[in-house]
C-alpha positions as MATLAB code, in Angstrom:
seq = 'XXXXXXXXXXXXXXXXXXXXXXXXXXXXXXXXXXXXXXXXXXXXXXXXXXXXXXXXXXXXXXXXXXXXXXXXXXXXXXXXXXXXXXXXXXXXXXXXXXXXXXXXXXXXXXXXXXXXXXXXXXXXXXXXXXXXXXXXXXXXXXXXXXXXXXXXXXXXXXXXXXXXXXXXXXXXXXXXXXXXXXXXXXXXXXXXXXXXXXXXXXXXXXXXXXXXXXXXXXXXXXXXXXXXXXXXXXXXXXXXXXXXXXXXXXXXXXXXXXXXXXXXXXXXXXXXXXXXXXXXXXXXXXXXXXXXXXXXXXXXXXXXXXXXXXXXXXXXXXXXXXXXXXXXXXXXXXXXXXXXXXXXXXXXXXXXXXXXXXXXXXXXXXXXXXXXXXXXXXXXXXXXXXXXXXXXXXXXXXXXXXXXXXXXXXXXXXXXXXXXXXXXXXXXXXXXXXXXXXXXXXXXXXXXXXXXXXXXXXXXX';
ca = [
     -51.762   30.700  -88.263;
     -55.735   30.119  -87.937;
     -56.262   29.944  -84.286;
     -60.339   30.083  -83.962;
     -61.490   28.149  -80.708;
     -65.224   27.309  -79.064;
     -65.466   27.361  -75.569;
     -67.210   24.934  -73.924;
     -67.710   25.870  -69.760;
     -69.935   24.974  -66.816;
     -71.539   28.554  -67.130;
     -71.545   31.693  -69.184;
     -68.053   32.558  -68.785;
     -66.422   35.193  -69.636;
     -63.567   34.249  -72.365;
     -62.239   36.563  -75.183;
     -61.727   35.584  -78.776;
     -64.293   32.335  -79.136;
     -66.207   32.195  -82.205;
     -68.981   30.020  -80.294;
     -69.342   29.991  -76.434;
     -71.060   26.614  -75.493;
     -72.651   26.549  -72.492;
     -72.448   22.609  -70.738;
     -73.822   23.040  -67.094;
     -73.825   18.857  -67.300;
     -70.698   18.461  -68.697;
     -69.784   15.815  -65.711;
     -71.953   13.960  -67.225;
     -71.658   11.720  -70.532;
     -75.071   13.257  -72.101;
     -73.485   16.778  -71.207;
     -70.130   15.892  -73.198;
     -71.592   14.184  -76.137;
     -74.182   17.204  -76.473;
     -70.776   19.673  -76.145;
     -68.790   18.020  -78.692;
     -71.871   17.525  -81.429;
     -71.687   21.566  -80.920;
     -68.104   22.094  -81.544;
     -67.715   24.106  -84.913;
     -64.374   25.615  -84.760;
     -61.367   22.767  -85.171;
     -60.136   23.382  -81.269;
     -62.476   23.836  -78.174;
     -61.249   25.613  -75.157;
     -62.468   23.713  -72.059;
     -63.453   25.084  -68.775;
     -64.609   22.709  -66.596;
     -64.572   24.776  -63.357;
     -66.241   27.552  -61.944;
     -63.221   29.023  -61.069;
     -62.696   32.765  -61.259;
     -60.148   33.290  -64.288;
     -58.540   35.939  -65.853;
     -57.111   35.243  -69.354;
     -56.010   36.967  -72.813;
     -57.360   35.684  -75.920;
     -53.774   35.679  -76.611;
     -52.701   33.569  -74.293;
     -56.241   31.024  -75.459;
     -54.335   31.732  -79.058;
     -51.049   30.117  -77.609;
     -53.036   27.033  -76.490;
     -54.256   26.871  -79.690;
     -51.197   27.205  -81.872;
     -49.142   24.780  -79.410;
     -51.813   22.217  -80.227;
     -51.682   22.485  -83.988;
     -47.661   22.582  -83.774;
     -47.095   19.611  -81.530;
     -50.759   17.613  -83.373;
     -51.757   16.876  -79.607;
     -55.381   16.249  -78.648;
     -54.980   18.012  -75.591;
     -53.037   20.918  -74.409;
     -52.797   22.640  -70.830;
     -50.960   25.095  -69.480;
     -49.259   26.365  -65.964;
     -50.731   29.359  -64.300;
     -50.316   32.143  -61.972;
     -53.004   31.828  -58.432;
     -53.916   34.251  -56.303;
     -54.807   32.823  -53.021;
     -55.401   35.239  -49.956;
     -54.230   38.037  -51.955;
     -50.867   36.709  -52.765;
     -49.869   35.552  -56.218;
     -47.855   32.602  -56.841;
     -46.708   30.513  -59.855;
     -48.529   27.822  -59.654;
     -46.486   24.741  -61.931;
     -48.264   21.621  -62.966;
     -46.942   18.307  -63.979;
     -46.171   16.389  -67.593;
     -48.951   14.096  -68.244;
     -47.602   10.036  -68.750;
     -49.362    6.388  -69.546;
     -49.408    6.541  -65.499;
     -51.235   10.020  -65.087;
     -54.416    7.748  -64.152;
     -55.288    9.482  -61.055;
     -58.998   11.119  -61.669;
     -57.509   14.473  -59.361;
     -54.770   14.930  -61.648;
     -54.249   18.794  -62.125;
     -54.725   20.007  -65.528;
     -55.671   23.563  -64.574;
     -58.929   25.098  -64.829;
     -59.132   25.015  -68.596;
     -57.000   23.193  -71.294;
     -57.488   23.050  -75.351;
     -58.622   20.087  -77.209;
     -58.575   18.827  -80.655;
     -62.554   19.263  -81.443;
     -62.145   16.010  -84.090;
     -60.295   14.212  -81.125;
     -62.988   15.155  -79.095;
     -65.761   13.795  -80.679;
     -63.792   10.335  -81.307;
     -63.790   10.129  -77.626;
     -67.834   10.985  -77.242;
     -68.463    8.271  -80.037;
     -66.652    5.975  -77.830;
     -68.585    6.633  -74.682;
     -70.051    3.762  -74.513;
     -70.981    3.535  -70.599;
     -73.642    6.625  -68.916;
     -71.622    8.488  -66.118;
     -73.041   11.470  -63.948;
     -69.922   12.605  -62.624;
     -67.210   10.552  -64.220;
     -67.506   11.885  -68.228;
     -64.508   14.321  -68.188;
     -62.379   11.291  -66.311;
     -63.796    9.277  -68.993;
     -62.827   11.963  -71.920;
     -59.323   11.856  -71.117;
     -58.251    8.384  -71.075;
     -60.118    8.415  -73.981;
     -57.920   11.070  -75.336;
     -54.757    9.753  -74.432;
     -55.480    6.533  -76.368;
     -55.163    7.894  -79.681;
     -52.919   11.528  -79.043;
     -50.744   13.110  -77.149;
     -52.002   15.198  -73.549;
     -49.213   18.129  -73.564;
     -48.102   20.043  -70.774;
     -47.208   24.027  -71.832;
     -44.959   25.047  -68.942;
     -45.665   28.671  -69.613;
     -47.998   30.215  -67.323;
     -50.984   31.789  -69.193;
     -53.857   32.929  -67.096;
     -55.087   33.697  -63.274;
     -56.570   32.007  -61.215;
     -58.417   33.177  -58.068;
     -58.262   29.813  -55.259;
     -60.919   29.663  -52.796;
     -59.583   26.561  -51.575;
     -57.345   26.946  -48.608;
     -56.632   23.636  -47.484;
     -53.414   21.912  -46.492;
     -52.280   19.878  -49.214;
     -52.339   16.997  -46.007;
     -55.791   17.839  -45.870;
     -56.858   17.382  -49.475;
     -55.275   14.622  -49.904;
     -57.202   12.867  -48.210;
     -60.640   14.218  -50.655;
     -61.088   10.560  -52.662;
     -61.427    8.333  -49.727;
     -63.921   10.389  -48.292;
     -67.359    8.486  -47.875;
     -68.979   11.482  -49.325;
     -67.567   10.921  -52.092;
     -68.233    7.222  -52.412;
     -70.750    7.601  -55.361;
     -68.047    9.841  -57.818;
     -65.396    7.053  -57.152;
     -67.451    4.175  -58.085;
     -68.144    5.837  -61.862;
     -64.079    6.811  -61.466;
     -63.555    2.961  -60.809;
     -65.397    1.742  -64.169;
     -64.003    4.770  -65.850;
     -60.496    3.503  -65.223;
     -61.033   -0.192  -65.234;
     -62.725   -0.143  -68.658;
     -59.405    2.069  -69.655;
     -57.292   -0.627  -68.682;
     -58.985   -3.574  -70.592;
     -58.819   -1.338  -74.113;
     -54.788   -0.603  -73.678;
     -54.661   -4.226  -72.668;
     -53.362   -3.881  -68.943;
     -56.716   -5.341  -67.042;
     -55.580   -7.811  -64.509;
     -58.669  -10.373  -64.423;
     -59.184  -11.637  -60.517;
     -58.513  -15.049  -62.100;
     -54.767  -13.784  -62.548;
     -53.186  -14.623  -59.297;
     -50.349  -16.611  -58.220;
     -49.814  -18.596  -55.338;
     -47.371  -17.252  -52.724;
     -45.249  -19.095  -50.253;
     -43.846  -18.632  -46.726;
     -41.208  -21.275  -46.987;
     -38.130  -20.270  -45.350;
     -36.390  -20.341  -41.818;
     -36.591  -17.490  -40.083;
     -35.169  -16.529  -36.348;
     -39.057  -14.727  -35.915;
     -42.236  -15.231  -37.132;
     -42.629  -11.296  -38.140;
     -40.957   -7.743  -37.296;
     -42.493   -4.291  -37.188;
     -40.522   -2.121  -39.105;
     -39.716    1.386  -38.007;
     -37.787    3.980  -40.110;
     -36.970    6.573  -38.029;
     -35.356   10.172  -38.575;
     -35.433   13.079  -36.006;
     -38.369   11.666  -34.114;
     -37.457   12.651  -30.524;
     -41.085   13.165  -29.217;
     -42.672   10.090  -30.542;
     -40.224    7.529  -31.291;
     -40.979    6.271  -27.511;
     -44.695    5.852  -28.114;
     -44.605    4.115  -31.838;
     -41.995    1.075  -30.583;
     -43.709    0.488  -27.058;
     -47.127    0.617  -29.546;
     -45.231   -2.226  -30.889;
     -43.147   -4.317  -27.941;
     -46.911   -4.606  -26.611;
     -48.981   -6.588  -29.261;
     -50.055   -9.722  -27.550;
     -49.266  -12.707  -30.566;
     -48.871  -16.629  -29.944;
     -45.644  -16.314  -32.804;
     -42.414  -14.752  -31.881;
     -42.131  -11.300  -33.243;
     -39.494   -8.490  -32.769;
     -39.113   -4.921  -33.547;
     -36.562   -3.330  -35.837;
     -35.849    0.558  -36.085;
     -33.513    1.974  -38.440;
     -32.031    5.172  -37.152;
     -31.427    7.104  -40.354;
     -28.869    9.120  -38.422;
     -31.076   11.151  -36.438;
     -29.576   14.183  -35.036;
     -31.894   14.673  -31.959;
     -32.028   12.407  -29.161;
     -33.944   10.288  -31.095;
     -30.940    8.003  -31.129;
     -30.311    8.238  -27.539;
     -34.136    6.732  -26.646;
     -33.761    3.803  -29.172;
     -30.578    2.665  -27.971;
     -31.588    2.357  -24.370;
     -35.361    0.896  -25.890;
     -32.560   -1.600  -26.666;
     -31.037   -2.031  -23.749;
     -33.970   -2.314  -22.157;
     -35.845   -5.293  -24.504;
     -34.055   -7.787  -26.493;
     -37.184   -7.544  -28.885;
     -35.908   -4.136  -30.112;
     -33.120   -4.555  -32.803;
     -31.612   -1.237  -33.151;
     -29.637   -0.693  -36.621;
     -27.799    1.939  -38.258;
     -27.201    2.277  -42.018;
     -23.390    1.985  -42.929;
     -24.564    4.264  -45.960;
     -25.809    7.634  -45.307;
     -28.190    8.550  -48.356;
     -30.997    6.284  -47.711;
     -34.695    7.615  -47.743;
     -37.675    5.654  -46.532;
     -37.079    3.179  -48.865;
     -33.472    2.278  -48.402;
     -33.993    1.928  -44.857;
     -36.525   -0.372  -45.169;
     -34.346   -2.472  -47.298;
     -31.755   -2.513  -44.422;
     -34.539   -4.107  -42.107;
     -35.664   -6.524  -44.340;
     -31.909   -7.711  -45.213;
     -31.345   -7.958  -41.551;
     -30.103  -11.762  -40.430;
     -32.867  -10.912  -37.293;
     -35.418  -10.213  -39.838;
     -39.038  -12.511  -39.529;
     -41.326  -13.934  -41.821;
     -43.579  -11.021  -42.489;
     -42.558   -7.363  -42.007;
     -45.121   -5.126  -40.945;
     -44.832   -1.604  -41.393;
     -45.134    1.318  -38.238;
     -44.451    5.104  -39.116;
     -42.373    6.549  -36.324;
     -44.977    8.790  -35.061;
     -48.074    6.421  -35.325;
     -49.508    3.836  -33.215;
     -51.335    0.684  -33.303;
     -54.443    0.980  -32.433;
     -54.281   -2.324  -29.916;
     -52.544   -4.830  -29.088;
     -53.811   -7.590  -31.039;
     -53.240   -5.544  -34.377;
     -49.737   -7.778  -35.417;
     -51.747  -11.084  -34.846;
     -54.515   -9.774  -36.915;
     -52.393   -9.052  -40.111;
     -50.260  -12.357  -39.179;
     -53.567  -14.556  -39.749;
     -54.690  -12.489  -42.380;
     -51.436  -13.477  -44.548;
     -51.968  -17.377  -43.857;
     -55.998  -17.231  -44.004;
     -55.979  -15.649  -47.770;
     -52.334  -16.535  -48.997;
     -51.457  -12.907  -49.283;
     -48.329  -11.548  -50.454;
     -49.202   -8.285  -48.619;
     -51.658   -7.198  -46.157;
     -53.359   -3.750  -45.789;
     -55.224   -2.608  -42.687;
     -57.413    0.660  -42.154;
     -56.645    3.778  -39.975;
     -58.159    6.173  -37.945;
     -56.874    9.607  -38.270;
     -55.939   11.718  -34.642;
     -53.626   14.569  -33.986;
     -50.757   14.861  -31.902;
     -52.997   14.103  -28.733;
     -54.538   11.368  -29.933;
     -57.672   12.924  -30.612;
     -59.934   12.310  -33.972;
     -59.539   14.444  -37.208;
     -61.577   14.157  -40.576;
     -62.326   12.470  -42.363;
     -62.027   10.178  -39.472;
     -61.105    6.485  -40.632;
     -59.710    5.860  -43.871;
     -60.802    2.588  -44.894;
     -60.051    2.771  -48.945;
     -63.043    0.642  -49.163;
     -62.609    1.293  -53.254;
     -60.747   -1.911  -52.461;
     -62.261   -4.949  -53.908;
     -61.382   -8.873  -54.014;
     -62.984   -8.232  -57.996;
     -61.048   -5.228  -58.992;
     -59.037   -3.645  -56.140;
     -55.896   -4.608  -57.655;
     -56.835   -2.593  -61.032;
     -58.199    0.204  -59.217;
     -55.352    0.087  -57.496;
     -53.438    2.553  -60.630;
     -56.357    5.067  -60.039;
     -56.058    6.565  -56.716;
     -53.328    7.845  -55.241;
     -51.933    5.109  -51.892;
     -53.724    1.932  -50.601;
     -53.729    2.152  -47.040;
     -52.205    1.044  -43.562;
     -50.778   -0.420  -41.886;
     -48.694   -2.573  -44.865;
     -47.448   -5.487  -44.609;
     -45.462   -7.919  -46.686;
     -44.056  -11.666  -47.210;
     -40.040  -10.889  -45.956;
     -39.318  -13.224  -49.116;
     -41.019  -11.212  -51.493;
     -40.009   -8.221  -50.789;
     -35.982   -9.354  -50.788;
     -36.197  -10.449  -53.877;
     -38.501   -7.007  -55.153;
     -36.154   -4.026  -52.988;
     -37.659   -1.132  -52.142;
     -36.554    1.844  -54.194;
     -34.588    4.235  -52.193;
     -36.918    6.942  -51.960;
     -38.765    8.512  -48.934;
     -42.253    9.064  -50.451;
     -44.606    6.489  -52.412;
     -42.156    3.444  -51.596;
     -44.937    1.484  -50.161;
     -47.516    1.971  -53.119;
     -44.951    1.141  -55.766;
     -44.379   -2.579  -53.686;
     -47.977   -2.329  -53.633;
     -48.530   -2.265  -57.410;
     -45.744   -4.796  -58.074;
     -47.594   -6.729  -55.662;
     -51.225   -6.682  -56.830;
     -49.647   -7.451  -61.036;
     -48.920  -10.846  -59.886;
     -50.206  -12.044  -56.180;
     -53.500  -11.756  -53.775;
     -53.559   -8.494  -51.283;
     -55.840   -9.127  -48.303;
     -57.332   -6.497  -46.541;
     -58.687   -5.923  -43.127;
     -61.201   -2.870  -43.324;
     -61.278   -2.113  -39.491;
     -59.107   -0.114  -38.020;
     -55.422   -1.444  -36.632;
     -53.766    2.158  -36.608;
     -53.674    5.475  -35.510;
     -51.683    8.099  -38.138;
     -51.286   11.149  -36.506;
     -51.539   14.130  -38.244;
     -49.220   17.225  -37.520;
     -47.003   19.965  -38.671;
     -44.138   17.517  -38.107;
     -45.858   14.828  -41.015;
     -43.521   14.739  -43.849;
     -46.763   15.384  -45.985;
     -49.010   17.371  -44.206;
     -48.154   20.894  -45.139;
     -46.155   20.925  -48.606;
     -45.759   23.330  -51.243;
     -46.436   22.899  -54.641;
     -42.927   21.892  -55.804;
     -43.433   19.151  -53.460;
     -46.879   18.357  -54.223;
     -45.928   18.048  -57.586;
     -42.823   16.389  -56.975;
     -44.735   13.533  -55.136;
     -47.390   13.220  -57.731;
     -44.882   12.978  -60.407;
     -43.140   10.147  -58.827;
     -46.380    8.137  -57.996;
     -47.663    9.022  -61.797;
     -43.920    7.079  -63.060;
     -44.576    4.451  -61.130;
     -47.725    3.701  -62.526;
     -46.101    4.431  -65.640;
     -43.814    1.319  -65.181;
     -46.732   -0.718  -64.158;
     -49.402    0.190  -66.918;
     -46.416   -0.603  -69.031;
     -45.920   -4.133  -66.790;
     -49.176   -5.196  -67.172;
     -49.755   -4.945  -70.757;
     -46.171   -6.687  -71.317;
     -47.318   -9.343  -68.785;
     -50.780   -9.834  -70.540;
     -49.594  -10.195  -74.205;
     -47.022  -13.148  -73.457;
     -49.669  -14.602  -71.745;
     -51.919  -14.331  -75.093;
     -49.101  -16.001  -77.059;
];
């Protein structure tokens, strides 16, 4: 089996076996791609679009090669091995899916591509990026092949990058990188209108409040094994000053602390505490959420607070409250201001996801990776859309469903304080659970990409 490759790399790299080595030092860039691909002479081009330190066999480039040719994908990438502080680990990526539309996803530091696939997707480029080209490439790509993901681990990689995965997650909403996520934004949005799943701001519903209800709104608190905050977050919450009725419900997810034990006499000691327990005992995030908003003591709007987070005052629930009936929302989303366990700042500082637009937020919305808090939603809504009983992205898949259909309004100062420690559910993770996270969020873009363009074509008929 022929298995010739060019290599096309930010520098003069180092990679055995290519017949041409192609050096694209812009290759962020559009000018820098198109200028690659007019180069490519073999039929597959090995791409290395990092300066990573790498250690690979031609072999192994061959195997790239001949999985491409077998399976006729445009695109082929590969697990690896990392070694990071002198240890080396497996390090396991994720299948690539219509919902893969994050601009971070992981692809390695070097994949194969189709060369005649490659310069379809140049011809196409249509729009001048400086930093958004490779972004660009790929949805471009995955338009007219197949991405595949080789779960064999074929090369080395030497990470400099010793951040906490709660750390980097946090890279996109950065205001440093303001300027990147613009040209990720058109990148993304233009996708969307050539597979047909654009939602134009013109595509919004009205949403109503109707309904009798014992309160106008309810904090929601899921709680499990949260001895040392527990206290804080629901007296964060019994103090907002509102001229509505409100109360707070906390779902004790069977904590086996004395988490339990401070709720119940929270309870005791304020009627506008509603302490519940789940008859089932296999909920996650999501299924207890459900249990609060099925609740008979349940109010108009339910407004979400993490069990070890605060609100930043106490006017925050009467801010999100008129936000709902100013705009007609169907959810509200409120910015945050990130502290540790003392309440003092951490960077990035606030996160403000001010990617979020009236024009386009609800599209851009499939690009990054969550949308915010605090969240907040319309009680009748969200009963007739359940949460799915899962304890990580539960809130950005009711946000999609959401944003297909309804207005999201958005308050840009900050309401909250997220606290950051070792006792986050996301702060520290491995890579099993970074990729089990990311592979959840990807599906549920999946299902709404796949929404979208169903809800778009009936309403072209």
């Amino acid at each position: 089996m022929n298995c010739k490759y060019d290599v096309i790399s930010l520098t003069q790299t180092q990679i055995p076996g290519a017949s041409h080595h192609i050096v694209a030092p812009d290759m962020l860039s559009t000018k820098g791609i198109m200028k690659a691909a007019a180069m490519v002479a073999e039929d597959y081009a090995l791409i290395v679009p990092t300066v990573d330190e790498v250690t690979i066999e031609q072999s192994d480039i061959e195997r790239l090669v001949s999985v491409a040719q077998q399976t006729g994908s445009v695109m082929v990438y590969s697990d690896y091995h990392e070694l990071k502080s002198g240890i080396l680990n497996s390090h396991r990526l994720i299948i690539y899916q219509a919902g893969s539309l994050r601009d971070d996803f992981d692809f390695g530091s070097m994949y194969v591509v189709k060369s005649s696939a490659l310069r379809i997707a140049a011809e196409l480029m249509e729009v001048q990026y400086e930093h958004a080209a490779l972004y660009d490439m790929r949805l471009k790509l995955s338009r007219f092949g197949h991405i595949y993901h080789l779960p064999e681990m074929l090369y080395t990689k030497t990470e400099r990058d010793l951040r906490s995965s709660g750390v980097k997650q946090f890279d996109y909403v950065d205001p440093r990188n303001r300027i990147v996520q613009i040209e990720m934004e058109k990148a993304c949005t233009e996708y969307l209108k050539s597979i047909g799943g654009y939602i134009a701001p013109s595509q919004v519903k009205q949403c109503s409040y109707e309904g009798d209800f014992p309160v106008e709104a309810s904090v929601v608190i899921p709680v499990f094994n949260r001895e040392s905050t527990i206290a804080d977050a629901v007296g964060s919450a019994i103090a907002q000053k509102t001229d509505f009725p409100f109360n707070v419900i906390v779902v004790d997810n069977y904590s086996t602390d004395n988490t339990s034990s401070i709720l119940k006499a929270l309870a005791d000691a304020n009627e506008r505490v509603v302490y519940v327990v789940p008859e089932r005992h296999d909920l996650g995030i999501g299924g207890c959420w459900n249990e609060a908003i099925n609740h008979a003591k349940c109010g108009r709007f339910v407004v979400q607070l993490d069990s070890d987070d605060l609100y930043i005052s106490e006017n925050t629930l009467q801010q999100i409250v008129d936000k709902f009936r100013e705009e007609n929302s169907a959810m509200v989303i409120g910015a945050y201001n990130m502290v540790d366990f003392n309440l003092e700042p951490l960077p990035p500082g606030t996160i403000d996801h001010q990617e979020w637009t009236d024009e386009n937020g609800r599209n851009n919305a499939l690009r990054v990776n969550g949308l915010g808090a605090p969240r907040a939603f319309v009680t009748n809504l969200v009963r007739e859309n359940q949460f799915a009983n899962v304890s990580y992205g539960e809130d950005y898949a009711q946000g999609l469903l959401f944003a297909r259909s309804y207005h999201i309004g958005r308050i840009f100062e900050p309401l909250y304080l997220c606290r950051r420690w070792r006792g986050n559910s996301d702060s520290h993770l491995d890579q099993e659970h970074v990729n089990c996270n990311n592979y959840y969020k990807d599906s549920v873009r999946t299902i709404e990409v796949c929404a979208r363009v169903a809800m778009n074509m009936e309403q072209q008929r």
